[in-house]
Structure formats: structure tokens, C-alpha cells
C-alpha positions, 0 to 999 in steps of 0.5 A, a space after each residue: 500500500 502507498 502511503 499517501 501523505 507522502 504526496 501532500 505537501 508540507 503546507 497542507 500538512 501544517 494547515 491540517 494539524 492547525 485545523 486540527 488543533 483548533 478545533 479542539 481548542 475550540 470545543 474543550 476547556 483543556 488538551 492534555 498531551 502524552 509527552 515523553 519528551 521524544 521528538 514526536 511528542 515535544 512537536 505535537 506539544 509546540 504546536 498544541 500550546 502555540 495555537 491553543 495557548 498555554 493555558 489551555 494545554 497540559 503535558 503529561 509525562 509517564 515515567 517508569 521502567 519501560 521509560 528512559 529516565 534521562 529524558 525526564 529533566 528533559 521533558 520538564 524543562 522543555 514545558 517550562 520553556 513553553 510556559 506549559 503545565 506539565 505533570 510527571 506520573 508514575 508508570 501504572 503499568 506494573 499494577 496491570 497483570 497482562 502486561 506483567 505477562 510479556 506477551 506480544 501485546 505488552 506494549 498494548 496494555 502498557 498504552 492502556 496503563 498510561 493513557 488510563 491514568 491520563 484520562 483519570 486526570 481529566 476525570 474523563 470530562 467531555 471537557 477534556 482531549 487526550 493527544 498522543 505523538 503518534 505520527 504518520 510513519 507509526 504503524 498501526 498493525 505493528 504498534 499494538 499501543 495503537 489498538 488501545 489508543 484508538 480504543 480509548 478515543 486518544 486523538 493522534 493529530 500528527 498521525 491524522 495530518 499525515 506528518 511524518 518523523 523526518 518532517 518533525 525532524 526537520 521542522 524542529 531543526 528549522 525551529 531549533 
């Protein structure tokens, strides 16, 4: 299969996580935004908080074994940059005994883990969005995080705008 958004321009791609964006900033009190600190997710952060404005917007960091902790001062310091609220959790996924497993579908219950966490955090408010960093490169049939996403109604807006990893490399780099 053809990934088509490799035939939409930047522009257009840049128009559509606006749009995206603003919608929700238009219709919700507050965004929150799984952030790892990762390339993926301080991009979809940046732009999160300069169309919807700061206030609007929490970065939510989820730290645990499964996570790289040197990335963390990282994390915090970038939304201190941005002005943005940011929360550090706990990884919650050792409280959940299918991941304990290590089945293939770990990675599925460790994005069910967290992202259940962040919408507790919004006390599942229809006030509130949940973004995740997913982007266009990221494959659902190969990421089983994907499959919990989508069940829990995370909005991925890099991955619907059809933004890829090299172009939020790129843009980063122009934006330093």
C-alpha cells in the first residue's frame, strides 16, 4: 500500500494539524498531551500550546521502567520553556497483570496503563482531549499501543495530518 501523505505537501500538512488543533481548542476547556519528551511528542506539544495557548494545554509525562529516565529533566524543562503545565506520573503499568505477562501485546496494555491514568486526570470530562505523538510513519498493525489508543478515543493529530518523523525532524531543526 502507498502511503499517501507522502504526496501532500508540507503546507497542507501544517494547515491540517492547525485545523486540527483548533478545533479542539475550540470545543474543550483543556488538551492534555502524552509527552515523553521524544521528538514526536515535544512537536505535537509546540504546536498544541502555540495555537491553543498555554493555558489551555497540559503535558503529561509517564515515567517508569519501560521509560528512559534521562529524558525526564528533559521533558520538564522543555514545558517550562513553553510556559506549559506539565505533570510527571508514575508508570501504572506494573499494577496491570497482562502486561506483567510479556506477551506480544505488552506494549498494548502498557498504552492502556498510561493513557488510563491520563484520562483519570481529566476525570474523563467531555471537557477534556487526550493527544498522543503518534505520527504518520507509526504503524498501526505493528504498534499494538495503537489498538488501545484508538480504543480509548486518544486523538493522534500528527498521525491524522499525515506528518511524518523526518518532517518533525526537520521542522524542529528549522525551529531549533
Amino acid at each position: 500500500m502507498v502511503n499517501q501523505s507522502k504526496f501532500v505537501s508540507w503546507s497542507s500538512k501544517q494547515k491540517r494539524l492547525e485545523d486540527i488543533i483548533q478545533d479542539v481548542a475550540t470545543h474543550k476547556v483543556k488538551i492534555f498531551v502524552g509527552f515523553s519528551g521524544g521528538v514526536d511528542s515535544s512537536y505535537l506539544l509546540l504546536k498544541t500550546a502555540a495555537i491553543a495557548g498555554v493555558e489551555k494545554v497540559v503535558a503529561v509525562t509517564v515515567l517508569g521502567p519501560t521509560c528512559a529516565h534521562e529524558d525526564a529533566q528533559g521533558a520538564v524543562d522543555f514545558a517550562n520553556k513553553l510556559g506549559v503545565a506539565h505533570l510527571v506520573l508514575n508508570a501504572p503499568e506494573f499494577e496491570n497483570p497482562s502486561f506483567l505477562e510479556n506477551s506480544p501485546s505488552r506494549c498494548y496494555h502498557c498504552k492502556l496503563s498510561r493513557y488510563e491514568a491520563i484520562l483519570r486526570l481529566s476525570g474523563n470530562s467531555s471537557e477534556v482531549s487526550v493527544f498522543d505523538g503518534s505520527q504518520a510513519d507509526d504503524d498501526p498493525t505493528d504498534r499494538p499501543g495503537s489498538k488501545a489508543i484508538h480504543e480509548l478515543s486518544v486523538m493522534t493529530p500528527l498521525a491524522t495530518a499525515g506528518i511524518n518523523k523526518q518532517e518533525i525532524r526537520n521542522e524542529l531543526l528549522k525551529l531549533g
